[in-house]
Kinemage of the C-alpha trace (Angstrom):
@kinemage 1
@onewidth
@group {chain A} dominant
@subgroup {mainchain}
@vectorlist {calphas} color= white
{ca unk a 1} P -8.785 1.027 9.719
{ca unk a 2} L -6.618 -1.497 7.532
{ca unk a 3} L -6.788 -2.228 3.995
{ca unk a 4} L -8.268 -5.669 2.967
{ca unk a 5} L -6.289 -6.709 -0.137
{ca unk a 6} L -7.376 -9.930 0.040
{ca unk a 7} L -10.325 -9.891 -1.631
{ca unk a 8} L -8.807 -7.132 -3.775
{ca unk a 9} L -5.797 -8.520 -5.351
{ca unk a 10} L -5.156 -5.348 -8.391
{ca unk a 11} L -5.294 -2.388 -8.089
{ca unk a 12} L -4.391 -0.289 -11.252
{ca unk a 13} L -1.765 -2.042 -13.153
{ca unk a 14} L -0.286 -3.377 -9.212
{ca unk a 15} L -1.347 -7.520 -8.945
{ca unk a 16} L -1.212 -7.886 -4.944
{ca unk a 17} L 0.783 -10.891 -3.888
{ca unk a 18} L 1.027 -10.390 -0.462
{ca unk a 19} L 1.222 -8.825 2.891
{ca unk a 20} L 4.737 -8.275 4.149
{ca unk a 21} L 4.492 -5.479 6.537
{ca unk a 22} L 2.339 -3.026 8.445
{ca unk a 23} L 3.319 -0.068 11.418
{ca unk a 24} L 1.740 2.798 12.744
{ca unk a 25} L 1.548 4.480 9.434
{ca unk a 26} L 0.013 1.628 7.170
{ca unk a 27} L -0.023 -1.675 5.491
{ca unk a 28} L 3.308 -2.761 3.053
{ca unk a 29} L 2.667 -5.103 -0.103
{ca unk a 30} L 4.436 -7.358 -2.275
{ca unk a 31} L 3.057 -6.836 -5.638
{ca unk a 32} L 3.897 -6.589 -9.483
{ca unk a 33} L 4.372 -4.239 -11.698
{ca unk a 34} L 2.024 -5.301 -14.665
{ca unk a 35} L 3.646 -2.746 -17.040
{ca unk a 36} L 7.114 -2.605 -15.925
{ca unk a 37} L 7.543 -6.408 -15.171
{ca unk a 38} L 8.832 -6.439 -12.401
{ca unk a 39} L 8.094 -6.720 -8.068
{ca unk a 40} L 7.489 -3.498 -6.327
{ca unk a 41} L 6.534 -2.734 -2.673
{ca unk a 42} L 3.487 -0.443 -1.963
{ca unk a 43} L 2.721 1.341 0.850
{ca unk a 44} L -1.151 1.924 1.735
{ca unk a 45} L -1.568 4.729 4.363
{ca unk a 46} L -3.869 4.575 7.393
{ca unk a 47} L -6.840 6.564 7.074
{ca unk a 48} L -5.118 9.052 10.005
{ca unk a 49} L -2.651 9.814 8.009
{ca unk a 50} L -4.554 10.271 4.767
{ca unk a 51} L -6.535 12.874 6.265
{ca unk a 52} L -3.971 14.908 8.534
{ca unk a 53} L -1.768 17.257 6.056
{ca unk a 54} L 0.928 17.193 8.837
{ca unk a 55} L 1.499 13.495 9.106
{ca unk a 56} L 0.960 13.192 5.263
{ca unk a 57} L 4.136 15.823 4.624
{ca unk a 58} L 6.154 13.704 7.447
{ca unk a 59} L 5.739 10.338 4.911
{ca unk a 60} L 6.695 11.850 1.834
């Protein structure tokens, strides 16, 4: 299951700009930092990995 940003566009303090990557382990953004100012790149997780405490250890 991906994440549909598009409708989305913030999250938190994060304004989504766009899509610049996804791979087996989720989704990348371009978005900005409302509080900081500045462009940051966030990482959404597939739902797999969310879930499995294994896989979640081997992204962080």
């Amino acid at each position: 299951m991906s994440l549909d940003l598009e409708s989305t566009k913030q999250i938190g303090h994060y304004r989504i700009r766009s899509k610049i990557g996804s791979g087996g382990m989720g989704d990348v953004y371009l978005a900005d930092d409302t509080k900081l100012d500045r462009k940051v790149a966030i990482k959404f997780l597939n739902q797999k990995f969310s879930k499995d405490e294994n896989l979640l250890n081997r992204f962080i």
